[in-house]
C-alpha positions in Angstrom: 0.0 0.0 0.0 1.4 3.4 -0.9 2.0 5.6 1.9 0.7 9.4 1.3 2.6 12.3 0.9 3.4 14.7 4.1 1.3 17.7 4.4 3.8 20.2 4.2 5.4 18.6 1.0 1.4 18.7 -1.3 1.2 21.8 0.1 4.5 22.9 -1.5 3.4 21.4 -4.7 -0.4 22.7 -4.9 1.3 26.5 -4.5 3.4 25.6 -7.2 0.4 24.8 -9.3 -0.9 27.9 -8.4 2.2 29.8 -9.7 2.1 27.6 -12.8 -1.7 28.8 -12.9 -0.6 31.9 -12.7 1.4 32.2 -15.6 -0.8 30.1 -17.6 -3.3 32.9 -17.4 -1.0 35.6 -17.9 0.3 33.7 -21.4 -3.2 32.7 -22.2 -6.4 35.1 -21.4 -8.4 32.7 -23.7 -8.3 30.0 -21.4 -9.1 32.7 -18.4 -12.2 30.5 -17.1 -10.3 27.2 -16.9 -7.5 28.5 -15.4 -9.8 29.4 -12.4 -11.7 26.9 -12.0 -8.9 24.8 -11.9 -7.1 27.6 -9.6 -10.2 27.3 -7.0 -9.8 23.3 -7.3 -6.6 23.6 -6.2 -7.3 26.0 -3.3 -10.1 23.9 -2.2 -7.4 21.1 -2.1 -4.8 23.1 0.1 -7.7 23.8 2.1 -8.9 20.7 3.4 -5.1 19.8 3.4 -4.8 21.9 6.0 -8.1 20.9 8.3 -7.0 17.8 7.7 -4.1 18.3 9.5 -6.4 20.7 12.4 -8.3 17.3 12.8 -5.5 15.2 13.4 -4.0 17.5 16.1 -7.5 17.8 17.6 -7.7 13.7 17.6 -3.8 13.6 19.0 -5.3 16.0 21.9 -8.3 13.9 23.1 -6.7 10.5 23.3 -4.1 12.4 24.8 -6.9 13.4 27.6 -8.8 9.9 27.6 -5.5 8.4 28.5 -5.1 11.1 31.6 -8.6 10.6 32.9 -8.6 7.0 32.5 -5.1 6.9 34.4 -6.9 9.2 37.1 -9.5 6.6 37.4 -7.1 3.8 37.6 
């Protein structure tokens, strides 16, 4: 099974997208629409990067406290 990328390294890539978006609309006004669409696909994909990440912090925290209250209780 393939492992997935870290965070911080898709983020790097999806801004780089976004730069290479960036010029693609600069060089090519035509395609203006395209461009971003595909430019709010790949914000939308940094975004739930990033509350993925908020999530996983959140999840570290509570187990973190159900393993302190349940050693209280112990």
């Amino acid at each position: 099974m393939e492992r997935h990328r870290p965070a911080d390294e898709a983020l790097r890539e999806i801004d780089a997208a976004l730069a290479r978006l960036n010029a693609m609309e600069a060089a090519n006004p035509e395609q203006r629409d395209v461009i971003r669409m595909l430019r709010m696909l790949a914000a939308g994909q940094a975004h739930s990067i990033r509350e993925a990440e908020h999530l996983k912090k959140a999840l570290d925290l509570l187990t973190e406290q159900i393993f302190k209250i349940q050693d209280r209780i112990r």
